[in-house]
Every structure is written in C-alpha cells, then in structure tokens.
N, C-alpha and C positions, 0 to 999 in steps of 0.2 A: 504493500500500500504506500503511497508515496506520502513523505513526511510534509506535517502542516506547519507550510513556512508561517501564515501567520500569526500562528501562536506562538513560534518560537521570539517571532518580531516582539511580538507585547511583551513577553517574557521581557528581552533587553531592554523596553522601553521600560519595564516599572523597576527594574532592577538599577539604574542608570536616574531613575526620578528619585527612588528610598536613598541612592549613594549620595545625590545633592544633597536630601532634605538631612541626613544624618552629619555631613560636613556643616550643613549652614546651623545644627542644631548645636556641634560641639564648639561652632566657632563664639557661638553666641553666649554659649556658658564662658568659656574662657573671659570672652570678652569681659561678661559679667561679673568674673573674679578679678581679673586686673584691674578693673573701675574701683570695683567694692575695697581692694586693699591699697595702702599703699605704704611703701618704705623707705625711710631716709637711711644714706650711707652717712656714718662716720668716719674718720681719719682714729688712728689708734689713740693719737693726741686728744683730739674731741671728747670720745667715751673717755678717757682717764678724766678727763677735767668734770664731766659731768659725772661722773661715779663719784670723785672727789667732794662735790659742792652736794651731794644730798638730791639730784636731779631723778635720778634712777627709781624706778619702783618694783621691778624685777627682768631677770636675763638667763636666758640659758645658751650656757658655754658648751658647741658642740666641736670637738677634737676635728682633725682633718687625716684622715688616714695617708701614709707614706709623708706626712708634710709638716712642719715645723710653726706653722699657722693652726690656729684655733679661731672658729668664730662666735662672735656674740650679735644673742637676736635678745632685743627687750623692750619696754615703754619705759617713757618718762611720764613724770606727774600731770604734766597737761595735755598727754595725747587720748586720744579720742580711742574706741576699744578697735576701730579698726584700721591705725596705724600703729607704726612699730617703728625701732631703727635696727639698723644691723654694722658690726665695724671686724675686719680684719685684723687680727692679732697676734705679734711676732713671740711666740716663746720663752725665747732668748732674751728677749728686753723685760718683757710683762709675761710673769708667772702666773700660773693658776691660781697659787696661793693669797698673790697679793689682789687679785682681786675680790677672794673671799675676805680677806682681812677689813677692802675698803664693805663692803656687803654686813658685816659683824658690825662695823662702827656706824652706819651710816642705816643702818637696818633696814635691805629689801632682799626680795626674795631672790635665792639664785639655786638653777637645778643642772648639774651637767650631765650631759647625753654622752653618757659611758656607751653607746653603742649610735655610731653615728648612720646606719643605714635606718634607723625605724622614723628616724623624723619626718625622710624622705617619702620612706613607703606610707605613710601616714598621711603626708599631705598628697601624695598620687592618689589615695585611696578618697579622700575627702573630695577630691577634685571628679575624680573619673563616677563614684557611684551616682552621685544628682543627673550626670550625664547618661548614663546609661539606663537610667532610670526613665529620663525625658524623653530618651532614644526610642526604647520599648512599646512607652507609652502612644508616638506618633506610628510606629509600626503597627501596630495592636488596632490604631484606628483605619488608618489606608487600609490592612487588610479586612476590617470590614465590610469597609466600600465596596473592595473587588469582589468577597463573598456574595454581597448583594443584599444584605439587608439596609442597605440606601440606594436604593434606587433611580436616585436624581444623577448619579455620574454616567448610570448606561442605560436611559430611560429609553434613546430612540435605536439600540441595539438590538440585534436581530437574535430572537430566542431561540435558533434552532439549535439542537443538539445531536452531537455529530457521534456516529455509529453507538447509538444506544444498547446495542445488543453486544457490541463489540464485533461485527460481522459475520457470527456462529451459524447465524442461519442460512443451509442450503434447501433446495427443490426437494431436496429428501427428507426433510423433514415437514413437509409440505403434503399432505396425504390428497387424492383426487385431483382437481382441477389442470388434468391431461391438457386442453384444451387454452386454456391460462395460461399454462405455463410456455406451450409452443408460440404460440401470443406475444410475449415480452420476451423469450429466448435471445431473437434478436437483438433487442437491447443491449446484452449480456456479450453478445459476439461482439458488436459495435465500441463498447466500452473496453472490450479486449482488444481488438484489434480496428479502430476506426480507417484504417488508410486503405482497407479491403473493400471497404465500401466507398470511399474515396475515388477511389481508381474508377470506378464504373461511373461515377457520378449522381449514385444514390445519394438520399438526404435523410439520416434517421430522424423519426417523428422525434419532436422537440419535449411532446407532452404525451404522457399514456392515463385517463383518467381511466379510473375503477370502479365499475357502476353495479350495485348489489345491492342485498339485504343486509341488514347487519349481522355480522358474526359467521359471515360467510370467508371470510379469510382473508379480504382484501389487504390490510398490513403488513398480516404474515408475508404475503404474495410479492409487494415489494420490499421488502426484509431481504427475503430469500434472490430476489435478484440483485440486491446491492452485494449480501456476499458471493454471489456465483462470481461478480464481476471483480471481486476484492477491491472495492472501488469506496472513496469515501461516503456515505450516506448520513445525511440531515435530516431529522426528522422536525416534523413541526405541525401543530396544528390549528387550524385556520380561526379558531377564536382566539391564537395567542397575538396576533398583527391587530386586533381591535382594540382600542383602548380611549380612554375618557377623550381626549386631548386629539382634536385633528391635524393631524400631519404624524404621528407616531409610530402610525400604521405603514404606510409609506415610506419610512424613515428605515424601520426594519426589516421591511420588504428589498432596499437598496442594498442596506448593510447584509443581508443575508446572499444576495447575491456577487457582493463586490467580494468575499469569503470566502460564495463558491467560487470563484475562478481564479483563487490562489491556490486550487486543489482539484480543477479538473484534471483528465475527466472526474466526473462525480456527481450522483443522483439525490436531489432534494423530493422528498416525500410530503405531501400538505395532505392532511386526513380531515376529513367532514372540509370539503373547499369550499362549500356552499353556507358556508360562516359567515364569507368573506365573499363568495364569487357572486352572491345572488345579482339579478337583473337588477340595473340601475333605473332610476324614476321611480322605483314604486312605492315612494315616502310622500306623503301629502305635500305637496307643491315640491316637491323636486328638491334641488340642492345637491352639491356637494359636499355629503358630510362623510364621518371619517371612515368607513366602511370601503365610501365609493375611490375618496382619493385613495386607498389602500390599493383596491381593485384596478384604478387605472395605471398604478406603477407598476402592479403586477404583469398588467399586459405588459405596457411598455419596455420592460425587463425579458419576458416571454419574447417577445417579437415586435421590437422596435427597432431606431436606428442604429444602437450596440449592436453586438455580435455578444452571446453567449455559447463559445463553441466547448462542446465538449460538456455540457450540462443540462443532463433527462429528468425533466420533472414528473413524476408521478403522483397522481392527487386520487383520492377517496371519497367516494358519496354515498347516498341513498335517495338523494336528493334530485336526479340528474335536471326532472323538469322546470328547476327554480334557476338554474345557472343564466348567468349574461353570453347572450349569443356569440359577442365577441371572446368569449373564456375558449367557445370552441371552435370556433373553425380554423380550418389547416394553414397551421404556421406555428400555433398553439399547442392545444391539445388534439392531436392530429388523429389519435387514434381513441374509439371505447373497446373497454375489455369488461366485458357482463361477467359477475361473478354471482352465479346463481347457487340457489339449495342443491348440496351434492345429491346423487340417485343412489340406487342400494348399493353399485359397486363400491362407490367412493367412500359411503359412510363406514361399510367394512373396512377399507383404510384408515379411514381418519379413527373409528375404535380403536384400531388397532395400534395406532400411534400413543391414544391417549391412554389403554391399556399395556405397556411397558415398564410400568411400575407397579403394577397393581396384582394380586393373586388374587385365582376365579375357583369356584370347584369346577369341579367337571361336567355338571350339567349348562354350565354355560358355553353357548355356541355365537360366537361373534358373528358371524356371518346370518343366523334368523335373527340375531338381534337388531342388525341392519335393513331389515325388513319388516319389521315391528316398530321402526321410528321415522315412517317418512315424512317431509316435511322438516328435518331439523338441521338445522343448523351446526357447521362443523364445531362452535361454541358451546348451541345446546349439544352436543353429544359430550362433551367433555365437561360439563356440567351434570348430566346424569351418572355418568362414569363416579365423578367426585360426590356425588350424592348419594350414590348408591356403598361407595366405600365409606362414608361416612357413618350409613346405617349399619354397616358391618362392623366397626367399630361400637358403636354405639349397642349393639347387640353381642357386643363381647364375644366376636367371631371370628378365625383365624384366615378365611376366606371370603371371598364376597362370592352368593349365591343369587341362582333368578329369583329368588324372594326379593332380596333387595335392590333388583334391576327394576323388579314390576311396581315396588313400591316406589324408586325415584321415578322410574317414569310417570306414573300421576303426580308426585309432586312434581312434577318441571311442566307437566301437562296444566295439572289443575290444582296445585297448593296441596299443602302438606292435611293429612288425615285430621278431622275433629272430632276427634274418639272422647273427648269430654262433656260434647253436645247431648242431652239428653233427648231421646225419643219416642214418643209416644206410640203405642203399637198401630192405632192408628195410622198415624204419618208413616210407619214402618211398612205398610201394607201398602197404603196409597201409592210411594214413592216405588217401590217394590212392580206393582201393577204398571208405573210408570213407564219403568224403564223395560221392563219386560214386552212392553207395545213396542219401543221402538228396536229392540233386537229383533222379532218376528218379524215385523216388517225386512227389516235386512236377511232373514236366513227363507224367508218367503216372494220376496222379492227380482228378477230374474239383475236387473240391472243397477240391485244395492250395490252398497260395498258389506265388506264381510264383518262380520260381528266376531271383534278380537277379545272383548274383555267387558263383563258389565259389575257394578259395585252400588251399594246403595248406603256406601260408607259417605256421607258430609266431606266435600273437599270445596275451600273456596267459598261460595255464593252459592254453588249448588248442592242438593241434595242427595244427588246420585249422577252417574254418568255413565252412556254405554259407549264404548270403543269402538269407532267403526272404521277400518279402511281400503282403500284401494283393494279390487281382486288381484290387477298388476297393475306395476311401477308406470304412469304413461305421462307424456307432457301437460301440459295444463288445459290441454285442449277438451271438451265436454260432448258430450251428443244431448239433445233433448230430451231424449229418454233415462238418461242416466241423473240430468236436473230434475224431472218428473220424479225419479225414483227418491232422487236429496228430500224434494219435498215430502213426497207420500213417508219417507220414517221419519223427518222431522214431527210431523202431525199422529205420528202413531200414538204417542206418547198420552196424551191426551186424548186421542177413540178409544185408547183403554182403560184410560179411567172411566171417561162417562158408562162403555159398556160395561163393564166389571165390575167400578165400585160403586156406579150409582150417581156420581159425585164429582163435578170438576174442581180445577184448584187453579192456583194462580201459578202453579209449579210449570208451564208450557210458554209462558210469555216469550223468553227467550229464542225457545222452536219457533214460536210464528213469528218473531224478526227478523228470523235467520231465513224461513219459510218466502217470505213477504220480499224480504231480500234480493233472492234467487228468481223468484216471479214476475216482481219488477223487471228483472233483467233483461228477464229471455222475452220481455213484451217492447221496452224502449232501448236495449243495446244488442241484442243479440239477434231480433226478426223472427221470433220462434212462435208467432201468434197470428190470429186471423188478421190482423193490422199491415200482415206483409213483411217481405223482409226492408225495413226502414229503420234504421237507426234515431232516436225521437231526441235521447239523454245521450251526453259525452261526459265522463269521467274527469276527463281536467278540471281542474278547480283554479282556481283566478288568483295567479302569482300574486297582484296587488294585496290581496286577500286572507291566503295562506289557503291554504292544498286542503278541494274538499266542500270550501265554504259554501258554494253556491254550485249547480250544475249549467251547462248549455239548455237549453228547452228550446227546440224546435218545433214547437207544435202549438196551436191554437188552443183557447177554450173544449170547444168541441173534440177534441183529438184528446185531451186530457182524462175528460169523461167517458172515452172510449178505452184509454188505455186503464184508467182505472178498474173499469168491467169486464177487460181480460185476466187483469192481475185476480182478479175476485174467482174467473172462471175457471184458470188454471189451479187456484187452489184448492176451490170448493170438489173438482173431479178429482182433485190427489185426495186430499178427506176422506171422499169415496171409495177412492179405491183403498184406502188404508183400513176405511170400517168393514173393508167386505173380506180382507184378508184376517182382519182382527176375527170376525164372526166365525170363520171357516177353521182358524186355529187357535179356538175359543181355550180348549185342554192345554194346550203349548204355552199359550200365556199363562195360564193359573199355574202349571208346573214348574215355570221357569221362575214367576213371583213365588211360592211357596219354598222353593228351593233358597232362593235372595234372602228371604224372610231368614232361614236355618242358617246361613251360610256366611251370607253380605255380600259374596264377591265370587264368580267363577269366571273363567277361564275360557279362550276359542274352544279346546281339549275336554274340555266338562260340557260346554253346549254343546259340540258335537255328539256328544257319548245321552247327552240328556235328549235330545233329537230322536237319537236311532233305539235307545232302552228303554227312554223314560226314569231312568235313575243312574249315581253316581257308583259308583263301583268301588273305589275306595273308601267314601261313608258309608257306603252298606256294610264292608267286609270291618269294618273297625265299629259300628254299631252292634254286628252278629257278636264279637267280640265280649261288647262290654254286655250283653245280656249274655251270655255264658259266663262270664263271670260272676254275674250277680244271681245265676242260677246254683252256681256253687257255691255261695256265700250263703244264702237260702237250706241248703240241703245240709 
C-alpha cells in the first residue's frame, strides 16, 4: 500500500510548531529569571570594606575546585530579597578564617558550601522544573486540540477515515453476491493495473453507487474491493459533510478530496449518499443552504474542471429515487450495482460464513435452513444465527439446536415470546380457530404458499401467527391467481371464526389491510380487473414530500367509484371462496385448533402427519407412556 505522505507532512508540521512553542517557552522563563534577579560584582577590596563596617547580613563562601579563588554570594542591609552581590577571593591574601572572624565580630550569618557542585545543581534544578512544568503543560493542551475534543482548529476538515478495517477484507469473505462482485471486479483490475486500460483508451467509471435494501451487504461489498485492490480506502458517511454552519460541508468535501490525491490511486466510500445527494429545490422557496452547497462541491470535485485521476468513488443507498439527477449521470456515478435479498443458494453461504464460530448439533442442516428464511437479509441471517446462540447459552446448552433456530427465527420475525401474558381459555380457542383458518386455507389451496409453522404463542402485537411460504424460490414476479390465493388465506382467519366460534373479533384487522392492500393493487397498478389493463395509481411518492406521501391519481370521480367496486369484488369472491373451503374442511380446522389449544405451536412435519392421520405420533406414543405408568402406580 503506498505510504501517506500527508500524514507524514503534518507529523513535521506539528512536530516543528511544539519545537518553537517549547524554545519560545524556555526563553521566556529564562528571560523571566534574569529580570526577576539581579547581582552586583565586588572587587575583593569592596567586600573587605563592607564586611569590615557592619554592611553584610549574611554570605556563603563557596571553594573553587582545582583553584586558589573562593567565592562569596551574600546581601547587605538595604538590599531588596531579590538582589544579592557576589566578589572573587584570592586565598592567599584573605583567609577563610579571617572572614569568619570579621562574621563573629560584626554578627551575620555565614555558611560554606563544603561541596561546591550542589549549589549549582540546585539552582539548574530550580530553574529547569517551573520550565518543564510550563512545557508539559502547553503540550498536554495542543495535544488536545489534535485529539479533537476542540473542534474549532479542524472544524472545516474532512472526517473521512482511512482503511477502517485495516484492508482485511476480501471477496471471500463476502458470501453470495456472484453477480456484484463481477460488477466492481473491474475496479479492482483498474486500480491494479490502470495503464491496461489506458492503452485501449477505456475510461473506468468515476462513480459505482450501491442501490439495495438495507443489510444486504452493500459496505461489506466495497470493503472487500478496496482490499482486493490493496489500495487506500476512506470511509465516510454522508450525514458527516452536514453541519450547523454553511460552507463546512463543502469545506470537507475539498479537504477530503485534496487527501485523496496525495494517495491515489484510492477509493472513497460515502454510505447512505442521499444524506447529502438529495435533489436540490425541494426546501420551501429554494436557496442554497448547506446541504446543497455540500452537494454542489461534490459534483464539482466528481467531474469538474480538476482532474481526479486515479480516484473511485463508491457510495450506498436505499434511497436511489430521492438522489439529484446531476449525482448521476455519466461522468459521475456512471454505473448502479443493485444489491438485492440473497436467494436460497446465497443465504446457505452467507450461514455458513456467519456459522464458523459457532457449534450446531447435528440435526441442524444449513442448507433447509436457507430455505426456511426467505426474504432475509445477509444481516438478518447473522442476527438469527446470534440469536439463536444466545438462547443456547441462555438454556445452559453446549450446542445450538433447531429448537433455538425456530425460536430466533420468530423473534427476528415477530419479537420475542410473551409467555407472561395471561390467557383466557376463551381467547385460547378463538385465536387457536384463528389461525387454524388461515393454515387450511394454505394446505387446501392449489396456488397458496405452504404452511411452515403455526403458534398461538403472543409474539409482538399479535396473538398468534401462521408461517406461510413460497412452494419455490421465484422473482418477485406474481400471477393473479396466486394474489387471489394471498387474499383468500388472509381472510380465512376470520371465516373461521365467525363459522366455528360463532363470534368475530377485532383479531383480523391487520389481514384485511394487508387483504385490501393486495386488491387495490391488482385493480389500479397491476390491470388485473374488469377496469382493463390501465394503470390508474403510481407508486412514487413526491421527492418534495418524502416517499409515499401522496400517490399519482389518474383517474376521474367516476373511475374512483368504479375502482372502489372492484377492490370490494375481488374480495368479497376470495371471502367466498375461503368460506366454502373453510365449510368443506370443517374436521381439519377443529383438529388443527384442538391440537394448538394442547400444544401452542406445530411444525410443517406435524401438519403434515396431522393431514394424513389425524394425530401426532410422538404425543401419542409418550401419552401411551405416561398412562402405563400410572396404570402401575395404581396396581
């Protein structure tokens, strides 16, 4: 990886600022002491005369080593405490003694420095600690600053942070997203070798944005191609460039770039860019505020009149239809790479990544478990995984078994069990007969999905839940019949109450939004009604607005009232057909409710067997059990 000069630059640069400020700190003490003192020299003559007259108030005589000179430091009567004189004295002429004598008669104090090196080291030490002290003290602050708990020295600096991961992450660690990965490959070549494309007079795309659901992998994705490329990589995310103050944004936007190109090639990564990228104008009267001047450096930076050679940006959304048109067209972000929900093969991957730490017993099979979770996300898989180790833990277990796979996956599904809830046998039954309509529905059904799991254990908001999925793995694409059939077991739920307990309940609302939903659809977006194939409703929701707020309506009064009376048509025939299924496997329901009631919770494996017998096989044989036991207890 090639070394970053800039950081080495700053280095010199603060290292080169602390060496001033620590020169201009020790000059200033110094200074400070030679102000503060000051001393007059004597002649040997002088000090005799004023020893002699009573002048003196005390002196210490310190020896001179190798030298025939002794000197004297001391005050007279009218000096101030921080003056003093000092005089050179010949031996030979003026004795030790005789100046003790003049000291006895004249009475001041006098001390000699039998060891003439401590006076020095004393006064070095008095001098050098205040300084070292002061010294520490302005380091201890500057390094503050640079730490960053002041943020006024590097407010309009660019937050990015460079190889977060330290570059660990490869393609291989990367589980699924075949198709991704061939996607950005290039990249990866380009960054390794750009003069191969050079030559032909290709131009690698400038920009690669990431357009997905969340928790689809999108990061990991450009993670993994900054280390394929062993190239420096910036991560940053797109609410960090916002900030109170207009121009700040912009400012780090510069500084972020002027940094990258002390270290191209090298790839800056911007996550959730629709922070920062959304479409400009759509604040009440316009303006540029700091969001947008952000935005327009960004372009300008991206593909303007600089050159940025040698520097692939990569950015992250979920957002793609809020982005400013100018974010993407080619020069910019040149390419989209859809990061969708993995399919069965991939999530057997990605388990199997997030399962390398973890001990299974042996009825766990990775690969049906990857078909027992469609719909999830490479995140949510690695969430159940730790959910489910956690219940194994928590159950004092030396393995994680499908007990605690079935149980994370309703939590991650539908929140954790409310086994505190108290329940009334009533509601027991109700909810029981509930759910038992909408399973029949599904295993009576030709064009349900399949009925994997039903509980009428409290999870969430609801009272029970039946599992229903795909018969196989297919795009998102629907038939009409297959909506028909969504509808007809949404509504089962509810034909078996009113047929079986007599009694409806508020417990269906949810089914006939979800019902209503679906009906709507297939009458103003889908054409799946006597209305024709006309699209009536569009989906977009109005940037200005936020995503959703309002729909398109293309259609008149009269078309309204017409669409209304298909949505009514379409449901009230599913109803139908769901009460006439409910009627015909009247014994199915109450055997699957009466079972729910015993049980709370079975299994595809247990409906199936409950279908073709009419009873559980392993409750039976552990029932047979406990009355032979208690036949022997008896006797």
């Amino acid at each position: 990886m090639k070394i970053k000069k800039t950081n080495t630059n700053n280095v010199i640069k603060s290292v080169l600022m602390y060496g001033v400020l620590i020169l201009i700190m020790i000059g200033a003490v110094c200074l400070y002491n030679f102000s503060r003192f000051k001393t007059y020299n004597f002649t040997q003559t002088e000090f005799l005369e004023k020893a002699s007259s009573g002048e003196i108030t005390e002196i210490v005589i310190t020896p001179k080593i190798n030298s025939s000179v002794y000197t004297v430091e001391g005050k007279l009567k009218d000096y101030k405490k921080t003056e003093n004189f000092k005089a050179d004295i010949l031996y030979s002429e003026v004795s030790v003694d005789k100046i003790l004598s003049y000291a006895d008669s004249m009475e001041f104090k006098v001390k000699v420095n039998k060891d003439p090196g401590s006076t020095s080291i004393f006064a070095i030490l008095l001098n050098i600690v205040p300084t070292v002290v002061l010294v520490a003290a302005v380091l201890y602050f500057f390094s503050k600053i640079a730490s960053g708990n002041n943020k006024s020295m590097d407010f309009g600096r660019s937050t990015a942070k460079l190889n977060p991961d330290g570059g660990q992450v490869k393609f291989t660690d990367v589980a699924g997203l075949k198709e991704e990965k061939e996607e950005v490959r290039e990249l990866i070549d380009f960054l390794k070798n750009p003069k191969k494309f050079q030559s032909l007079g290709a131009r690698i795309p400038k920009g690669v944005l990431l357009v997905g659901p969340p928790g689809t992998g999108k990061t990991l994705l450009a993670k993994a191609v900054a280390g394929e490329a062993n190239v420096p990589f910036y991560y940053i995310s797109g609410s960090d460039f916002v900030e109170l103050f207009v121009g700040v944004g912009a400012s780090r936007v510069r500084d972020m770039f002027k940094e990258a190109k002390h270290n191209a090639p090298c790839l800056i990564f911007i996550d959730e860019i629709d922070a920062v990228g959304r479409q400009r104008g759509t604040g009440i009267g316009g303006g540029h505020d700091e969001r947008e001047q952000t935005l327009n450096q960004l372009l300008t930076e991206m593909d303007g009149f600089g050159a940025n050679e040698g520097i692939i940006i990569i950015a992250a959304t979920n957002r793609p239809d809020v982005l400013d048109p100018a974010l993407l067209r080619p020069g910019r972000f040149d390419r989209q790479v859809t990061v969708n929900y993995p399919d069965s093969s991939e999530r057997a991957e990605i388990l199997k990544v997030h399962a390398k730490n973890k001990k299974f017993t042996d009825d766990v099979n990775i690969k049906n478990l990857s078909k027992r979770t469609p719909g999830f996300s490479g995140a949510d898989l690695e969430n159940l995984l730790n959910e489910a180790a956690l219940l194994a833990v928590r159950r004092n277990k030396t393995a994680i078994g499908m007990d605690e796979i079935d149980e994370a996956t309703d939590r991650v599904l539908m929140g954790p069990a409310k086994v505190s809830r108290k329940i009334t046998d009533k509601e027991k039954k109700l909810v029981s007969l509930h759910e038992a309509g909408h399973a029949v529905i599904g295993l009576k059904l030709e064009d349900a999905q399949d009925v994997h799991k039903i509980t009428i254990i409290p999870r969430g908001m609801a009272g029970g839940y039946t599992m229903m999925m795909p018969k196989e793995e297919h795009m998102s694409l629907a038939t009409k019949n297959e909506l028909l059939a969504q509808i007809t077991g949404l509504l089962g739920g509810r034909v078996s109450e009113e047929l079986l307990f007599g009694e409806i309940s508020t417990g269906a609302s949810d089914d006939f939004s979800k019902a209503t939903k679906i009906a709507r659809s297939m009458v103003t977006e889908y054409g799946m009604s006597d209305l024709g194939p006309v699209q009536l409703e569009t989906r977009q929701g109005n940037v200005f607005l936020g995503r959703d707020y309002d729909k398109a309506k293309n259609f008149s009064d009269q078309v309204a009232l017409e669409i209304d009376t298909e949505v009514r048509k379409i449901v009230e025939s599913c109803y139908k057909e769901a009460t006439r299924i409910i009627k015909e496997n009247k014994k199915l329901v109450i055997l699957i409710s009466n079972t729910l009631i015993e049980h709370e919770t079975i299994t595809k494996e247990e409906i199936d067997e409950l279908v073709t017998t009419g009873k559980l096989s392993k409750y039976e044989s552990s029932k047979k059990e406990k009355e032979n036991d208690e036949e022997a207890e008896n006797e």
